[in-house]
C-alpha positions as CSV (number, residue, x, y, z in Angstrom):
1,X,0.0,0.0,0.0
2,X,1.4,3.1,-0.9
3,X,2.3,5.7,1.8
4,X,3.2,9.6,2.3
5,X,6.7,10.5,2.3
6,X,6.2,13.3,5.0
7,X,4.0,11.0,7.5
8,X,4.6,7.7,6.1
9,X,0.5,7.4,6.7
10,X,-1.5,5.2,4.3
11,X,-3.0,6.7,0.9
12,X,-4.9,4.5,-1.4
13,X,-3.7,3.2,-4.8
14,X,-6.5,5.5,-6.3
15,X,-5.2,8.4,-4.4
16,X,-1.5,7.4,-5.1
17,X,-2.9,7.5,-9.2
18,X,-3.5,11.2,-9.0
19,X,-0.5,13.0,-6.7
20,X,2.2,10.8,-6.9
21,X,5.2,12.4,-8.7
22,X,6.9,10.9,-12.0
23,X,8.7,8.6,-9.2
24,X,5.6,7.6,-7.6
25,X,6.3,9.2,-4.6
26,X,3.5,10.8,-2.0
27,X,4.7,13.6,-0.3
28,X,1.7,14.8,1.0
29,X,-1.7,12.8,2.2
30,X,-4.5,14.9,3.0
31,X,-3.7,14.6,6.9
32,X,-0.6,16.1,5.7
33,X,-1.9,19.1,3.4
34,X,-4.6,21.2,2.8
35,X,-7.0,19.6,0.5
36,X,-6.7,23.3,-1.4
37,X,-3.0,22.6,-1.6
38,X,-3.5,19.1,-3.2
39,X,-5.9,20.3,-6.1
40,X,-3.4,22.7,-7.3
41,X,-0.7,20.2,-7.3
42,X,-3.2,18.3,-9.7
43,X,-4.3,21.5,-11.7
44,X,-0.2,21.6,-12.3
45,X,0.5,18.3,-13.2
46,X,-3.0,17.7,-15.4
47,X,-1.4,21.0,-17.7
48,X,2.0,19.9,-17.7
49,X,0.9,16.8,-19.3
């Protein structure tokens, strides 16, 4: 089960899908960050693609 890099709590494998980096690397779960924080990590990514 993947985990978060900062916390090394539990994410699931859908969660791990969306914000894990090109190294499939969590390094923040929502416990971690602000759900705001989290979107606009995905916003990034999702244009950078």
């Amino acid at each position: 089960m993947p985990t978060c890099e900062h916390c090394e709590a539990h994410v699931s494998e859908r969660f791990a899908r969306v914000f894990a980096d090109e190294r499939g690397l969590i390094h923040a779960c929502p416990n971690c960050s602000a759900n705001a924080g989290i979107a606009e990590v995905a916003k990034e990514r999702a244009h950078d693609a």
